[in-house]
C-alpha positions, 0 to 999 in steps of 0.5 A, a space after each residue: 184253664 183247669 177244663 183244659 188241664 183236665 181235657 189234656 190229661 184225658 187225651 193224653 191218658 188215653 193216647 197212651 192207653 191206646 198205644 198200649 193196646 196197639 204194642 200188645 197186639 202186636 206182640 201177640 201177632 209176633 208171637 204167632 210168627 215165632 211159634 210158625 216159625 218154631 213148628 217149622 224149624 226155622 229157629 233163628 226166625 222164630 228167635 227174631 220174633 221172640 225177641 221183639 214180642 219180649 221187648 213189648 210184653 216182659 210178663 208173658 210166660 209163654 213167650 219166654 217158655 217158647 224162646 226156651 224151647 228155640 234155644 233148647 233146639 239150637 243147644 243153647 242150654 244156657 241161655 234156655 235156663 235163663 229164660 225158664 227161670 224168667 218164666 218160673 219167677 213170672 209164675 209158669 207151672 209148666 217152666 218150673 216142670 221144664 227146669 226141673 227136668 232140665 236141670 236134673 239132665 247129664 250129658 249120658 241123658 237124651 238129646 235136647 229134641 228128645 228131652 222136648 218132645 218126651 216133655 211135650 209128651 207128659 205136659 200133653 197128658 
């Protein structure tokens, strides 16, 4: 009875390592999608994919910096702080770079587009 026990837990530790594995490729695969979509413009598609991939994977800075960047694109400044603090307290670099630049915009400074790409630029260098 005690081998049955134990054979169970087995299985059952490594269905549910299994499944694991399976929710982390695909949120992966989700996030390639989103970034597809993101080089194209196609935001609210980009969005969608972010999304599921976050639900599935809470600790990928990446994933939060990209769904930043979407929001940056579509003026939803809010909502790309909330999602750059996530980053930062996860523990990105790149997010704290991305909210301290952001945070010390006006509205006389650039555009969104321009503040991404002059950030791109000097992450890049």
């Amino acid at each position: 009875m005690r081998l049955l026990l134990i054979f169970i837990g087995a299985c059952l530790f490594f269905t549910a390592k299994a499944q694991d594995v399976q929710l982390l490729k695909g949120a992966e695969h989700q996030y390639e999608l989103a970034q597809e979509a993101y080089a194209e413009e196609r935001y609210n598609e980009a969005l969608k994919y972010l999304n599921t991939s976050i639900m599935s994977t809470k600790r990928n800075t990446d994933m939060y910096i990209l769904r930043a960047k979407v929001f940056l694109a579509i003026n939803e400044n809010k909502r790309a702080l909330r999602d750059l603090h996530k980053a930062s307290r996860i523990g990105s670099y790149k997010a704290d770079l991305m909210l301290d630049s952001l945070l010390g915009r006006t509205k006389e400074t650039k555009s969104n587009q321009q503040f991404m790409e002059d950030l791109e630029e000097y992450l890049s260098e």
